[in-house]
C-alpha positions in Angstrom: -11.0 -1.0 -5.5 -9.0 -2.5 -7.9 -7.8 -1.7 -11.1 -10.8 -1.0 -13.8 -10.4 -1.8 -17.8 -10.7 1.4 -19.7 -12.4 1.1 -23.0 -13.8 3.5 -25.8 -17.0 3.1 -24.3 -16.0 4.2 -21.0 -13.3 5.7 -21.3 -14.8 9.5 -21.0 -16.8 8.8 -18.2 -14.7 7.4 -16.2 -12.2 10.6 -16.2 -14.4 13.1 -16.5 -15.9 12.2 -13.2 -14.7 14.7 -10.1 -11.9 12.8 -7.8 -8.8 11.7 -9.4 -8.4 8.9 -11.9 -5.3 7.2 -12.8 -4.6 5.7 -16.4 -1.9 2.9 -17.2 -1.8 3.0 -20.8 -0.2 -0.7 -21.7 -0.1 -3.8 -23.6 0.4 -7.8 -22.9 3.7 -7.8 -24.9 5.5 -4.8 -22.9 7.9 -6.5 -20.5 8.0 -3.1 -18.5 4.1 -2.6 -18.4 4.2 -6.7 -16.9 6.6 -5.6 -14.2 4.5 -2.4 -13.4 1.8 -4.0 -13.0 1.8 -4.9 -9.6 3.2 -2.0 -8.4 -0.1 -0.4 -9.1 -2.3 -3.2 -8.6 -0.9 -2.6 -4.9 -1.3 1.0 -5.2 -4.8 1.2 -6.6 -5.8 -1.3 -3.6 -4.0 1.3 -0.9 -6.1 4.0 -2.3 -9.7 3.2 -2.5 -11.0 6.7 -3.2 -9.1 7.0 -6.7 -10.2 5.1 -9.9 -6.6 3.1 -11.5 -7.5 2.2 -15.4 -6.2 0.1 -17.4 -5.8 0.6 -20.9 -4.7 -1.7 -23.4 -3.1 0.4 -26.3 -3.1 -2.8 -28.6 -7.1 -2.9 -28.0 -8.0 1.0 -27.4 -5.9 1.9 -30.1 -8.1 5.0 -30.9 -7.5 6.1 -27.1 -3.8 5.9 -27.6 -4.1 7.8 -30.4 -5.8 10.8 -29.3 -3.3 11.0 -26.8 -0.3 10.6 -28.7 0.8 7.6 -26.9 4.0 6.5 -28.2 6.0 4.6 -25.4 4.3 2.6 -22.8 3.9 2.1 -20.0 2.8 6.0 -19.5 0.7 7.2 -16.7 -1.7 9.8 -17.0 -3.5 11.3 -13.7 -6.7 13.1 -14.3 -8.2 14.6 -11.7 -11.4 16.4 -11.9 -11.7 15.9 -15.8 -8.6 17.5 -16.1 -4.9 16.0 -17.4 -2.7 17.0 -14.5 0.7 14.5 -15.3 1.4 12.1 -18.7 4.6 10.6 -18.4 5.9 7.6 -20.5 8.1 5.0 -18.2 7.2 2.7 -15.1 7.0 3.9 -12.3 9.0 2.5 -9.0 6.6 2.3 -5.8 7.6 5.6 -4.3 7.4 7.5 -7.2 3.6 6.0 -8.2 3.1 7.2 -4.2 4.5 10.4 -4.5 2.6 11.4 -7.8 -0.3 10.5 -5.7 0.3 12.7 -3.2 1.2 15.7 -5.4 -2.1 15.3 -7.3 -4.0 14.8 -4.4 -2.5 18.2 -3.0 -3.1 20.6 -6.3 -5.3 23.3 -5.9 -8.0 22.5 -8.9 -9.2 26.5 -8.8 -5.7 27.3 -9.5 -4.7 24.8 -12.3 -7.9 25.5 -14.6 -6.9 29.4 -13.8 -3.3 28.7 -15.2 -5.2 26.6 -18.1 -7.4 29.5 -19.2 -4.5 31.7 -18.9 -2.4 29.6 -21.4 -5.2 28.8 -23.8 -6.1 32.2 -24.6 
């Protein structure tokens, strides 16, 4: 599958869906975001079983907002509905793979466990 445009109207359920979904918050003018680009067009066509959005801060600008995006490119994994990683800064190949990996790995009883620990 390859990379899916996240917008306002489907932007909630698309990463509230169980499985893991990746988000590349960017915009045309952001000569990192261009050069990320197809480092995770590769990736999202590697790994089929994992939604890649795309979301254009200039457009979505209420998305970016309610996540208090202030430096792009940043990639967010959800997985399960839940934020697992948000980190501003393009990724290299191996790094994009590796975060893969570690998300795929997390134990999902666990992390909402440790978030009802830390929001009470």
């Amino acid at each position: 599958m390859a990379t899916v445009e996240l917008t306002t109207a489907n932007f909630d359920s698309k990463t509230s869906e169980e499985g893991i979904v990746l988000v590349d918050f960017w915009a045309s003018w952001c000569g990192p975001c261009l050069r990320f680009a197809p480092v995770y067009e590769r990736s999202s066509e590697k790994h089929t079983d994992i939604v890649f959005g795309k979301l254009d801060t200039e457009a979505q600008q209420e998305i970016a907002a309610k996540f208090d995006i202030r430096s792009i490119p940043t990639i967010m994994a959800i997985r399960d509905g839940v934020i697992v990683f948000a980190q501003p800064g393009a990724l290299p190949e191996s790094a994009l793979e590796s975060l893969i990996e570690q998300v795929r790995g997390l134990d999902m009883d666990d992390v909402r466990k440790q978030l009802a620990a830390h929001n009470h």
